[in-house]
Biopython code that builds the backbone (N, CA, C, O; Angstrom):
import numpy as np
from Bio.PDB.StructureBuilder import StructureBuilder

atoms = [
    (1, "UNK", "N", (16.693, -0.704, -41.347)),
    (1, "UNK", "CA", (17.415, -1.058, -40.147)),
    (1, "UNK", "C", (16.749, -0.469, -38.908)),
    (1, "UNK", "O", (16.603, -1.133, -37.882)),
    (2, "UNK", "N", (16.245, 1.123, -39.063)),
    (2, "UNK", "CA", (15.760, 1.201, -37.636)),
    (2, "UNK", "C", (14.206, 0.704, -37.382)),
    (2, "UNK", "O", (13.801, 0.733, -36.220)),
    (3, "UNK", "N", (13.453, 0.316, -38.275)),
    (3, "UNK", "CA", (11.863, -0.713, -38.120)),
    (3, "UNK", "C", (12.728, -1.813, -37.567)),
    (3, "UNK", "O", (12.492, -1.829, -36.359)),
    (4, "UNK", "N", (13.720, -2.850, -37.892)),
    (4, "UNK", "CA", (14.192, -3.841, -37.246)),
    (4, "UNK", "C", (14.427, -3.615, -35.462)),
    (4, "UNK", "O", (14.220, -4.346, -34.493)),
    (5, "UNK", "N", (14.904, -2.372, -35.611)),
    (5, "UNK", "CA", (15.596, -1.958, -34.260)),
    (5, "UNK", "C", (14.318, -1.766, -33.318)),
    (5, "UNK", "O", (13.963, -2.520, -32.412)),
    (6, "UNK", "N", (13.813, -0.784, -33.671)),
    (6, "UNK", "CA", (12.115, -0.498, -32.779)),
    (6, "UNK", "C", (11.258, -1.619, -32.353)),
    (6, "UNK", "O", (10.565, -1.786, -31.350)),
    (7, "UNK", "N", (11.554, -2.513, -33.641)),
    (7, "UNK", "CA", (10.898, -3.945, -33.188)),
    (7, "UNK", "C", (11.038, -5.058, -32.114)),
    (7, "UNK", "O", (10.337, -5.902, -31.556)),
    (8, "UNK", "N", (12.459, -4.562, -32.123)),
    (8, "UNK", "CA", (13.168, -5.461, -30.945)),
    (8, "UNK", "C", (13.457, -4.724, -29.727)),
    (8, "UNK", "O", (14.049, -5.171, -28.745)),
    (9, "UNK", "N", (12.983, -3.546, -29.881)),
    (9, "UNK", "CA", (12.951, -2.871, -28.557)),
    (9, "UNK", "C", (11.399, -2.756, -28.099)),
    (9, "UNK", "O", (11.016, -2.625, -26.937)),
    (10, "UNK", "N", (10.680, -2.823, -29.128)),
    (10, "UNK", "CA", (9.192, -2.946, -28.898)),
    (10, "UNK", "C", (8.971, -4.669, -27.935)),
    (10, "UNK", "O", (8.534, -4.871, -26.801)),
    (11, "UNK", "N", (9.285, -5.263, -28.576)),
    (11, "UNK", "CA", (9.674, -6.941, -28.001)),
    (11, "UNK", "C", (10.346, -7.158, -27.456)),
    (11, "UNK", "O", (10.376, -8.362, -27.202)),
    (12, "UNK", "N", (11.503, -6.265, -26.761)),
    (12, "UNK", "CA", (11.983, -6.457, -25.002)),
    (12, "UNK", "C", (11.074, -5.244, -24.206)),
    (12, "UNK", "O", (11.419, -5.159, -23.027)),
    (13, "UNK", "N", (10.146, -4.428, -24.532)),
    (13, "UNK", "CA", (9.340, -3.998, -23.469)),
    (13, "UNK", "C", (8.472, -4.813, -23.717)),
    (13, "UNK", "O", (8.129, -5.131, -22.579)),
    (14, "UNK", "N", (7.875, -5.375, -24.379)),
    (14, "UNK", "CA", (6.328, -6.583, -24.206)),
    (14, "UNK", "C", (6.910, -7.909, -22.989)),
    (14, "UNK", "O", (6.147, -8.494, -22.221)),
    (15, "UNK", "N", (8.557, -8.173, -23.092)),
    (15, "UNK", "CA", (8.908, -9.010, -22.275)),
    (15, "UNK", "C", (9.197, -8.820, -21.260)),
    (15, "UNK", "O", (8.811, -9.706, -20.498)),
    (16, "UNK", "N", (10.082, -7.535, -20.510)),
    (16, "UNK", "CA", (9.785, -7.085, -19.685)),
    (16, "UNK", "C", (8.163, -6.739, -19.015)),
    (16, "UNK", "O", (8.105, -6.896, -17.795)),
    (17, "UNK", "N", (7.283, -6.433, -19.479)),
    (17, "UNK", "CA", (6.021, -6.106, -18.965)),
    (17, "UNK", "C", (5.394, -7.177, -18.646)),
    (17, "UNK", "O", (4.685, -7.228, -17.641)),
    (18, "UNK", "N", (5.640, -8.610, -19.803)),
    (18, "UNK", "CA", (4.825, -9.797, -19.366)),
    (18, "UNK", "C", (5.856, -10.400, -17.645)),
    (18, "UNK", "O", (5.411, -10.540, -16.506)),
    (19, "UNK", "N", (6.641, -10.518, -17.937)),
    (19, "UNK", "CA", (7.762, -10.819, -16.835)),
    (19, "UNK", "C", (7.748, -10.108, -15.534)),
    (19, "UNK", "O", (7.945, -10.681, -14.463)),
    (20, "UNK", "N", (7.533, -8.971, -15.649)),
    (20, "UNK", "CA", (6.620, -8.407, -14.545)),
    (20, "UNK", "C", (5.094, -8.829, -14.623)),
    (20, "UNK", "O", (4.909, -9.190, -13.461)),
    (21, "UNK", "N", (4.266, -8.949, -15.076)),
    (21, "UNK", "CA", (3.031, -9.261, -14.403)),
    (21, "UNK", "C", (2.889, -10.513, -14.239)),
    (21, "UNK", "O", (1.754, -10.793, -13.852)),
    (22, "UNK", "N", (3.784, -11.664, -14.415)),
    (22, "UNK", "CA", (4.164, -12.815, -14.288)),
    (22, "UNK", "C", (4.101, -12.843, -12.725)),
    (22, "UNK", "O", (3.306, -13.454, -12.010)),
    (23, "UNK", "N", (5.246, -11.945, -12.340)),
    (23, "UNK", "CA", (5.846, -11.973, -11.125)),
    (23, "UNK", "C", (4.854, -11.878, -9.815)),
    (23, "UNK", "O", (4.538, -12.592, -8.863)),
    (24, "UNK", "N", (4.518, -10.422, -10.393)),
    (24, "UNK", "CA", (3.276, -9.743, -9.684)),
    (24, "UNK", "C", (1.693, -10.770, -9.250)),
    (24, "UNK", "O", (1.048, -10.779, -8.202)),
    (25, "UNK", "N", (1.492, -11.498, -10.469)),
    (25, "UNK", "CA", (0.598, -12.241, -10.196)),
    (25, "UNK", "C", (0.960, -13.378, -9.219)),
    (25, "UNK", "O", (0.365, -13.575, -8.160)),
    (26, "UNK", "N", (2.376, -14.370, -9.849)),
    (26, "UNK", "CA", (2.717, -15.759, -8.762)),
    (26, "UNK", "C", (3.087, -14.906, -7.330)),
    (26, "UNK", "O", (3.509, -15.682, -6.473)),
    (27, "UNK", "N", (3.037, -13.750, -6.960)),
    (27, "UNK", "CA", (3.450, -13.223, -5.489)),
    (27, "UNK", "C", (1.672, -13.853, -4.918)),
    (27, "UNK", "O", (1.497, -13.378, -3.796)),
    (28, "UNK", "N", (0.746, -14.490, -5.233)),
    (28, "UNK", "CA", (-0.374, -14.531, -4.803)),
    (28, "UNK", "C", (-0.363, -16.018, -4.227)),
    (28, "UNK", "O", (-1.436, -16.455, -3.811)),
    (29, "UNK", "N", (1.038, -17.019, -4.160)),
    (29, "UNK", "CA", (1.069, -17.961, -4.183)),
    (29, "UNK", "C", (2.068, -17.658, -3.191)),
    (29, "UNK", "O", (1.900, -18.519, -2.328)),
    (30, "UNK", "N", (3.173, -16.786, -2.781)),
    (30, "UNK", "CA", (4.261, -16.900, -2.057)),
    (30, "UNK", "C", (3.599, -15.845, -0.925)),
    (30, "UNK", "O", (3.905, -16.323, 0.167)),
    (31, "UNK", "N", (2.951, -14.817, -0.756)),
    (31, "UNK", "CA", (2.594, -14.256, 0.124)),
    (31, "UNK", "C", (1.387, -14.449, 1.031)),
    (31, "UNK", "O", (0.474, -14.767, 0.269)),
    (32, "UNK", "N", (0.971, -14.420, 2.158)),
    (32, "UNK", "CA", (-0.084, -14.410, 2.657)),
    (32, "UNK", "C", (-1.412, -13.338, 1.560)),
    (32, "UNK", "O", (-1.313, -12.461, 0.703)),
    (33, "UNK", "N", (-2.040, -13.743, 1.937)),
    (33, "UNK", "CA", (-3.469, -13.278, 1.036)),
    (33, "UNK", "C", (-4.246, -12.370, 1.724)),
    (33, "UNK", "O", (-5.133, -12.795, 2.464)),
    (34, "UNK", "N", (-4.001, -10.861, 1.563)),
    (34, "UNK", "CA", (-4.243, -9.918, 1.869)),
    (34, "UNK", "C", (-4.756, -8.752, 0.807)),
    (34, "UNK", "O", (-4.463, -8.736, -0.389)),
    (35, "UNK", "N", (-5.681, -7.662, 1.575)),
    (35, "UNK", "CA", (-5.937, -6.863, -0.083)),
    (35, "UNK", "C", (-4.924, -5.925, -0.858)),
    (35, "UNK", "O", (-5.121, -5.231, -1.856)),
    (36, "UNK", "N", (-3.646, -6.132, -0.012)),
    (36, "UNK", "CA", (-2.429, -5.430, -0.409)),
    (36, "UNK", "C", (-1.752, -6.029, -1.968)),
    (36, "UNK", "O", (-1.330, -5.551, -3.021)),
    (37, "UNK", "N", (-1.991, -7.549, -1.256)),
    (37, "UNK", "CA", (-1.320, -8.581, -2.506)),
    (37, "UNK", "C", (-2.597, -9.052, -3.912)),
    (37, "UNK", "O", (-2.412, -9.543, -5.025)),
    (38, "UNK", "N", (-3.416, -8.773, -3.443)),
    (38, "UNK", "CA", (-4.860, -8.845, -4.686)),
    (38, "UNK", "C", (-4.375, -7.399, -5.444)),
    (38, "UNK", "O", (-4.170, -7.381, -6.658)),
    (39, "UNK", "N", (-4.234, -6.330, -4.690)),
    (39, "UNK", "CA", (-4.398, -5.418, -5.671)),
    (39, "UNK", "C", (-3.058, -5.571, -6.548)),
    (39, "UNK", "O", (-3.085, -5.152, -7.705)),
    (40, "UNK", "N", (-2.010, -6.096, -6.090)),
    (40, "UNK", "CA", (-0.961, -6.103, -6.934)),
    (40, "UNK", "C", (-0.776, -7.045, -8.157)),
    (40, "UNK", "O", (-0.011, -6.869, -9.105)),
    (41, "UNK", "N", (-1.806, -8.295, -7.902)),
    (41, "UNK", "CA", (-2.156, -9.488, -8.773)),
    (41, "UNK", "C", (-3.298, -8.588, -9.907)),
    (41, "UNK", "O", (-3.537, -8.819, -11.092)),
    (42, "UNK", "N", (-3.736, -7.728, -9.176)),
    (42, "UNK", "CA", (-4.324, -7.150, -10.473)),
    (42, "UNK", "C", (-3.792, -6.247, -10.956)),
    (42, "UNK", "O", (-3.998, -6.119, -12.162)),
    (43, "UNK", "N", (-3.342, -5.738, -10.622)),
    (43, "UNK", "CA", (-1.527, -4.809, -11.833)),
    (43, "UNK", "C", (-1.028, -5.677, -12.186)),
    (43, "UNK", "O", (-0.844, -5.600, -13.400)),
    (44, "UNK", "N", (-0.574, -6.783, -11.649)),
    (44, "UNK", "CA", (-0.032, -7.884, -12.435)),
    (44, "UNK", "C", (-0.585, -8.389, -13.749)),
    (44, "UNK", "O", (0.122, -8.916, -14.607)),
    (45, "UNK", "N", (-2.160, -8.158, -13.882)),
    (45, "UNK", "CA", (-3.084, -9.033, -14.632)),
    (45, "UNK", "C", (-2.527, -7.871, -15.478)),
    (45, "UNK", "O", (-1.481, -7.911, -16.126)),
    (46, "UNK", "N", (-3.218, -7.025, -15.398)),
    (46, "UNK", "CA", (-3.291, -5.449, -16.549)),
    (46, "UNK", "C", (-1.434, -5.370, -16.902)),
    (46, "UNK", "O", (-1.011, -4.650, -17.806)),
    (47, "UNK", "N", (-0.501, -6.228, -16.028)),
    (47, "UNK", "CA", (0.678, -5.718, -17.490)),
    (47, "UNK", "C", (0.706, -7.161, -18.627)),
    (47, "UNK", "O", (1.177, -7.166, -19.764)),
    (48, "UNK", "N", (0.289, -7.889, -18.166)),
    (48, "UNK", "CA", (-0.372, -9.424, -18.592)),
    (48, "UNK", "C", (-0.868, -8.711, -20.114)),
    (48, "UNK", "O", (-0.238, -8.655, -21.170)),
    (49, "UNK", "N", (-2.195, -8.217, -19.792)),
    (49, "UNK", "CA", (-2.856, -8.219, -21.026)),
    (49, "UNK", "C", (-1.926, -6.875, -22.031)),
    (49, "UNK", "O", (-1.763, -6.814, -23.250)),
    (50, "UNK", "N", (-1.482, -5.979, -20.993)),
    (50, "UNK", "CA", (-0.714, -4.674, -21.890)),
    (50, "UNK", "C", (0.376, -5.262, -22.472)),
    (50, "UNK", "O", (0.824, -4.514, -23.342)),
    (51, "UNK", "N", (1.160, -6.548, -22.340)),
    (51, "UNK", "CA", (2.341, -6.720, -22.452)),
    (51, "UNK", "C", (1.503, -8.152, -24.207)),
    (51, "UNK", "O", (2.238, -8.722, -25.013)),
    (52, "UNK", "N", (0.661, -8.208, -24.193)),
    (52, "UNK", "CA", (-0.238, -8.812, -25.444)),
    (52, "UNK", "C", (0.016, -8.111, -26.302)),
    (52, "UNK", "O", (0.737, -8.361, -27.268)),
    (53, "UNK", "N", (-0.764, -6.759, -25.966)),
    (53, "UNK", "CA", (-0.632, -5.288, -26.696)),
    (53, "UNK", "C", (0.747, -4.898, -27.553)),
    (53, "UNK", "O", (0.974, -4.461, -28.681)),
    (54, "UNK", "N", (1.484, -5.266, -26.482)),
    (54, "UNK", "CA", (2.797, -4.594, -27.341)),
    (54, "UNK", "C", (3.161, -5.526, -28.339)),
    (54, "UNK", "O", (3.784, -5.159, -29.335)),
    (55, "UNK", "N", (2.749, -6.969, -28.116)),
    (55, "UNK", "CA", (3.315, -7.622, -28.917)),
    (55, "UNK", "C", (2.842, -7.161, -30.299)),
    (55, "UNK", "O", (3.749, -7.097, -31.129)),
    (56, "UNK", "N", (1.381, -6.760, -30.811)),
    (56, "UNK", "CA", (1.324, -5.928, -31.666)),
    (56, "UNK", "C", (1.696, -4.880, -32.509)),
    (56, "UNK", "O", (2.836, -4.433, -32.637)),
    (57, "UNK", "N", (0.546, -4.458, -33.156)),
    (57, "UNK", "CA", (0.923, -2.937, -33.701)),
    (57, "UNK", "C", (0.601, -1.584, -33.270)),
    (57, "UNK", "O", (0.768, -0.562, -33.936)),
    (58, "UNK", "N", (0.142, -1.670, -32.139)),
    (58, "UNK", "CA", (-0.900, -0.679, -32.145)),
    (58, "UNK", "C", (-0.146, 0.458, -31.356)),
    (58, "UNK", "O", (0.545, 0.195, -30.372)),
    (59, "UNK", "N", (-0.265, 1.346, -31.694)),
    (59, "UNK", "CA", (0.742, 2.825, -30.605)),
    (59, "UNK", "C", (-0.062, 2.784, -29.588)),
    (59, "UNK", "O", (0.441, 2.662, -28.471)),
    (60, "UNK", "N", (-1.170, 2.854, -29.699)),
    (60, "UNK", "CA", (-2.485, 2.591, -28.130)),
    (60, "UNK", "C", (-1.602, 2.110, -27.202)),
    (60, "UNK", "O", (-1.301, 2.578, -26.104)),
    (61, "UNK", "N", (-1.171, 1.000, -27.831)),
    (61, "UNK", "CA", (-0.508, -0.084, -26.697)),
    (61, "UNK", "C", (1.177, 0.346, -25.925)),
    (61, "UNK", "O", (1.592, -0.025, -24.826)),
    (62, "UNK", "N", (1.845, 1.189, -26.901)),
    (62, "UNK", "CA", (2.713, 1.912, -26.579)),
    (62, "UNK", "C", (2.183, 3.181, -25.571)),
    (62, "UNK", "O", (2.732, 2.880, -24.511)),
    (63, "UNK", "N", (1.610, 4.120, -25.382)),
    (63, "UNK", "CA", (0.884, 5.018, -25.047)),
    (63, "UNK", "C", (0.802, 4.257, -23.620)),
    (63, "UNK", "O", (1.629, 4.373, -22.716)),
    (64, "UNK", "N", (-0.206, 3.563, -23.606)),
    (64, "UNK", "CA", (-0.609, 2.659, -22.368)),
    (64, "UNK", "C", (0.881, 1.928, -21.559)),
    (64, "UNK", "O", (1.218, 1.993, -20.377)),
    (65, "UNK", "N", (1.296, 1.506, -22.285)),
    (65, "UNK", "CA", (2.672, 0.950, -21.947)),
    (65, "UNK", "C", (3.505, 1.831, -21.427)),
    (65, "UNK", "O", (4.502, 1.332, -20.906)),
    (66, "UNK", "N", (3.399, 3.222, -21.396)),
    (66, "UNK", "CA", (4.130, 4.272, -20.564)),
    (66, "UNK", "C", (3.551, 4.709, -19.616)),
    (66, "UNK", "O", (4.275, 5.000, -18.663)),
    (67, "UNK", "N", (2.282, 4.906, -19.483)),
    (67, "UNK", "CA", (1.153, 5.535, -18.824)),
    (67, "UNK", "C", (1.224, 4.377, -17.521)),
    (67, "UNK", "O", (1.823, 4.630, -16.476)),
    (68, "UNK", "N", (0.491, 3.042, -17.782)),
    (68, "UNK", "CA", (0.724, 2.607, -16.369)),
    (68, "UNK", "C", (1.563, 1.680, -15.722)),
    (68, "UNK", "O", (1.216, 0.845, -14.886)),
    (69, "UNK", "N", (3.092, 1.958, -16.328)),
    (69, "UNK", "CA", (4.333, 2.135, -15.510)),
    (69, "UNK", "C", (4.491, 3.070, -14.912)),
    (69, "UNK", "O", (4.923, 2.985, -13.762)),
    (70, "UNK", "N", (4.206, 4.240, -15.468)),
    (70, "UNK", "CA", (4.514, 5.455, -14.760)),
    (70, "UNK", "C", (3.619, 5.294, -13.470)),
    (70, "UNK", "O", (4.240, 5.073, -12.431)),
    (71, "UNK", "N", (2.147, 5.379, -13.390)),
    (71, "UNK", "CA", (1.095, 5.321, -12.726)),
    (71, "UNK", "C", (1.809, 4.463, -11.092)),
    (71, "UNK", "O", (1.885, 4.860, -9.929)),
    (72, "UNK", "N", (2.354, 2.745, -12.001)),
    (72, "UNK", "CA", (2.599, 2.577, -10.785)),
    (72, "UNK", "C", (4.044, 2.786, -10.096)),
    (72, "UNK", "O", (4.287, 2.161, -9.064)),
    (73, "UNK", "N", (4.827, 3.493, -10.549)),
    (73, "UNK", "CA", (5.872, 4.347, -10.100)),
    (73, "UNK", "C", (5.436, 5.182, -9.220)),
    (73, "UNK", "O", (6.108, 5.234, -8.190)),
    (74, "UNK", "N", (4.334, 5.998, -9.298)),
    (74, "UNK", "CA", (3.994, 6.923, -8.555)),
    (74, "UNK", "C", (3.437, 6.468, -7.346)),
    (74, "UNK", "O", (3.569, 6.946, -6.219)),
    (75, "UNK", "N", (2.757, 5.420, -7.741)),
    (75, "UNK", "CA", (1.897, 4.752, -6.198)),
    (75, "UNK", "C", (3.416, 4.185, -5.488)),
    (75, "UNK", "O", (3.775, 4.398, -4.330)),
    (76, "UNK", "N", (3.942, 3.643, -6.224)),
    (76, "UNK", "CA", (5.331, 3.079, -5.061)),
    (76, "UNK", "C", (5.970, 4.660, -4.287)),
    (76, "UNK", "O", (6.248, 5.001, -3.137)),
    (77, "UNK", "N", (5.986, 5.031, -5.050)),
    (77, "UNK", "CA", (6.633, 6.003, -4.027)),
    (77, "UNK", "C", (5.941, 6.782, -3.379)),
    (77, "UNK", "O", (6.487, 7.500, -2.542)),
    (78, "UNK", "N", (4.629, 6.841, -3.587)),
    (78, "UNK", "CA", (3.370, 7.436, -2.558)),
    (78, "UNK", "C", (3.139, 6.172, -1.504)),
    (78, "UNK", "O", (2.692, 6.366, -0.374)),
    (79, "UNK", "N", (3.493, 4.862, -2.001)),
    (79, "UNK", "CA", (3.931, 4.401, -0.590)),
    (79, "UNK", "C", (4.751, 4.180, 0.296)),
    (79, "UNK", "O", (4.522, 3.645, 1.381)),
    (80, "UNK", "N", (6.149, 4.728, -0.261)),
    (80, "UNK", "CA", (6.897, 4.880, 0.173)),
    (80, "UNK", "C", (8.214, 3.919, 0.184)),
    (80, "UNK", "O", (9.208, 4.012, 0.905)),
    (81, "UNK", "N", (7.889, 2.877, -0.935)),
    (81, "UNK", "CA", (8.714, 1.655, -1.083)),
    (81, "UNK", "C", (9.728, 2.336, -1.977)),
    (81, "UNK", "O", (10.673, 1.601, -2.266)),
    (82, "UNK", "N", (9.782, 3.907, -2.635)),
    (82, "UNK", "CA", (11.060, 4.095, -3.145)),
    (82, "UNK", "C", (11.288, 3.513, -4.569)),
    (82, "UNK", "O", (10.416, 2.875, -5.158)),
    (83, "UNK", "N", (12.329, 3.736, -5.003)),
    (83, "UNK", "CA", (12.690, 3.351, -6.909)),
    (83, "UNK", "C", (14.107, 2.518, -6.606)),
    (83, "UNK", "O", (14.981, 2.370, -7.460)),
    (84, "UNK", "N", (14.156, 2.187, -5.735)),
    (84, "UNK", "CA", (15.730, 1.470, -5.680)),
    (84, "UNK", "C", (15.402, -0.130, -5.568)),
    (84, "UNK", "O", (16.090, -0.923, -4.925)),
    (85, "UNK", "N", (14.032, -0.513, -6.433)),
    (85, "UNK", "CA", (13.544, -2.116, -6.229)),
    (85, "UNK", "C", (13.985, -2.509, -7.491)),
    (85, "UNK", "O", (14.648, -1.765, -8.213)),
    (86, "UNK", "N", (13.525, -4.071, -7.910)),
    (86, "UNK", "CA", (13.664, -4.221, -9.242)),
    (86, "UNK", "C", (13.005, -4.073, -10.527)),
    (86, "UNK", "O", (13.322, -4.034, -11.716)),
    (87, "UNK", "N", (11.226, -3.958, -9.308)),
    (87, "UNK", "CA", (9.945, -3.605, -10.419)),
    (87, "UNK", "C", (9.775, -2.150, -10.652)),
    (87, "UNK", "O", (8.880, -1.706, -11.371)),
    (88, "UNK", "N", (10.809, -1.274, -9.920)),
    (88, "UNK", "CA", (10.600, -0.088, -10.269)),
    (88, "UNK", "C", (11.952, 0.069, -11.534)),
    (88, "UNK", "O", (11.952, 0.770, -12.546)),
    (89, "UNK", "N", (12.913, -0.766, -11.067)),
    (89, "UNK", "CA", (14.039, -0.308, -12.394)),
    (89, "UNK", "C", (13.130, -0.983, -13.599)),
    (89, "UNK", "O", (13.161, -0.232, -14.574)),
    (90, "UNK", "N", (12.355, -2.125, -13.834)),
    (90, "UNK", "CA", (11.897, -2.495, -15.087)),
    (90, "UNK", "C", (10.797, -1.684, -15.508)),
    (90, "UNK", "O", (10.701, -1.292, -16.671)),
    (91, "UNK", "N", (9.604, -1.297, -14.236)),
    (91, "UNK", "CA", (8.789, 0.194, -15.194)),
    (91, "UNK", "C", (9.762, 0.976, -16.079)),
    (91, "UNK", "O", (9.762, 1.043, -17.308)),
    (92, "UNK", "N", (11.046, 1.872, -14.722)),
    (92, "UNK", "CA", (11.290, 2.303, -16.206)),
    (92, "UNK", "C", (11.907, 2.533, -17.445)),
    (92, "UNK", "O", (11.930, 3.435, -18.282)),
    (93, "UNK", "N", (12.663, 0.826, -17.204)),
    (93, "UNK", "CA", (12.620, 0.434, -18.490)),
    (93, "UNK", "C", (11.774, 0.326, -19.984)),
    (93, "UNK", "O", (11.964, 0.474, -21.191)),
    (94, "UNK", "N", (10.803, -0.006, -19.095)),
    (94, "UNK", "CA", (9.332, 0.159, -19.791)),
    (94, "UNK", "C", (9.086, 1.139, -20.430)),
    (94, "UNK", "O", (8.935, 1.220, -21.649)),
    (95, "UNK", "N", (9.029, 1.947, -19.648)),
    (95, "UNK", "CA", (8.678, 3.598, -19.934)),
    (95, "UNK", "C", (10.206, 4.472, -21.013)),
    (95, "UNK", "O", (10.427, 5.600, -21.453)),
    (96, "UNK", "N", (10.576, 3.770, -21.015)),
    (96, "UNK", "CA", (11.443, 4.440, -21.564)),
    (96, "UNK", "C", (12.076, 3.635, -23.168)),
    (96, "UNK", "O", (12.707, 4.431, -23.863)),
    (97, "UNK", "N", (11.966, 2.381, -23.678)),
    (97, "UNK", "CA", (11.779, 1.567, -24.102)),
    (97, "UNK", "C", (10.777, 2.032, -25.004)),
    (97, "UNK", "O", (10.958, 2.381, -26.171)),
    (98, "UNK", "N", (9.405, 2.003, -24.189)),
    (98, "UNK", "CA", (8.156, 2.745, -25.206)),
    (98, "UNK", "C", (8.215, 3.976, -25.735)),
    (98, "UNK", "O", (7.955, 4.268, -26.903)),
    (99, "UNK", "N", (8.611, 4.809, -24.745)),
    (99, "UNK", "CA", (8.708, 5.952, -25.202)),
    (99, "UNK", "C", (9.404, 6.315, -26.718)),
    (99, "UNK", "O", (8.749, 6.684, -27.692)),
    (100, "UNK", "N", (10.671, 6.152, -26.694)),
    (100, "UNK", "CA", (11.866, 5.695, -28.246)),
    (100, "UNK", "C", (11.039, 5.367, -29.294)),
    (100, "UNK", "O", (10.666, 6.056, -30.243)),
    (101, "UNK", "N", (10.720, 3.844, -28.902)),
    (101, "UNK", "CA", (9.343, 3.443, -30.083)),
    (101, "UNK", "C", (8.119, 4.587, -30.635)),
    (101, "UNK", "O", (7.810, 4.873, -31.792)),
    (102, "UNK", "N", (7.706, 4.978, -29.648)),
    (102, "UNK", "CA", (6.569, 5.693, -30.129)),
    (102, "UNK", "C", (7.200, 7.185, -30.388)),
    (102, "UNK", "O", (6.471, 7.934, -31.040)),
    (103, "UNK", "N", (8.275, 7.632, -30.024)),
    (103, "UNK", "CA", (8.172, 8.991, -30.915)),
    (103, "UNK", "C", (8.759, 8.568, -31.947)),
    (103, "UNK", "O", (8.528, 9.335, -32.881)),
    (104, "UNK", "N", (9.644, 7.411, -32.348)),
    (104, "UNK", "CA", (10.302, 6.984, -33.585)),
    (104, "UNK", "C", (8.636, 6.624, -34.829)),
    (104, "UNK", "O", (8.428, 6.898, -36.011)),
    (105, "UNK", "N", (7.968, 6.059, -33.973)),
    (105, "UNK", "CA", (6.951, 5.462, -34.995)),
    (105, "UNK", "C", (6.008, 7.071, -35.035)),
    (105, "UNK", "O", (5.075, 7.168, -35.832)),
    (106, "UNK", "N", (6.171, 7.606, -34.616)),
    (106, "UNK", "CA", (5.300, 9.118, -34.874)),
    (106, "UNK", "C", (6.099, 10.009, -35.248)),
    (106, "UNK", "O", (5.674, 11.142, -35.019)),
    (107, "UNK", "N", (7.205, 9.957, -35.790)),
    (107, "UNK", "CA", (8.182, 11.115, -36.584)),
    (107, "UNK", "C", (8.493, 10.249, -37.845)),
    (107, "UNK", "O", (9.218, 10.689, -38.738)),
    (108, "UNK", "N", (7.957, 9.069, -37.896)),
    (108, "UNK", "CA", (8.795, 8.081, -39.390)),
    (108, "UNK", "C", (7.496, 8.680, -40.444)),
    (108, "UNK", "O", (6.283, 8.734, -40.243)),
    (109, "UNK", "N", (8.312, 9.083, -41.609)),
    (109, "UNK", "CA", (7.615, 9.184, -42.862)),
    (109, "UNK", "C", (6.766, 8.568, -43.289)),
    (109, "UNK", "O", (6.854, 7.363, -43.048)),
    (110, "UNK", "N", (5.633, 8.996, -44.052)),
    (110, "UNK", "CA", (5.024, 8.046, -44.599)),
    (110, "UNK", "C", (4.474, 8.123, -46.111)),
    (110, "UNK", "O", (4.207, 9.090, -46.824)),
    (111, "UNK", "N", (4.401, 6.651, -46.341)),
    (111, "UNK", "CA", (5.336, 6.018, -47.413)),
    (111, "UNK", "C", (3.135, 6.408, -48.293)),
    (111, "UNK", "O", (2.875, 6.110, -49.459)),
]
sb = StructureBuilder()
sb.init_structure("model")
sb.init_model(0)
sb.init_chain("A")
sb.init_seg("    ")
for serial, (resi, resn, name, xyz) in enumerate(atoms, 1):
    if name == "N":
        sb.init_residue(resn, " ", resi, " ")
    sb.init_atom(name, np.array(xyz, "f"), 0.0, 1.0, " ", f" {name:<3s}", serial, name[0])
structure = sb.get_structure()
């Protein structure tokens, strides 16, 4: 029961992450084209391919999957846009989501 459970929490952070870099990327179509909005289409790209990752097996991809949510948590609020958005409540969802998974999959017995 809890491999079922991890799995499906592993597969709402891969959906959350693709769903954000979804977002992140089509903002390249609704905003003027500036190097503000490129760099965000390319965080967009990188949760694109991380949000592949999770669909997997790999803890790498968990690891990474905390690391640069967090990363860009920190740049938002080093710019000053704050945690009260919606891409900051889904990092850390993210981050927290992965986190569960990966100490569950690094404390489970082995068989």
């Amino acid at each position: 029961m809890l491999t079922r459970t991890l799995l499906h929490m592993r597969q709402l952070a891969a959906l959350l992450v693709a769903a954000s870099g979804a977002w992140q990327v089509a903002g390249l179509w609704f905003n003027p084209l500036n190097e503000a909005h490129l760099l965000i289409a390319l965080i967009g790209a990188a949760y694109l391919l991380l949000s592949i990752g999770l669909f997997g097996q790999s803890r790498f991809s968990l690891f990474l999957a905390m690391v640069v949510p967090a990363l860009h948590l920190w740049f938002l609020m080093r710019l000053g846009e704050g945690l009260a958005s919606l891409p900051a409540a889904i990092d850390l969802a993210v981050i927290l989501l992965c986190a569960r998974v990966f100490w569950a999959l690094r404390h489970q017995p082995s068989v």
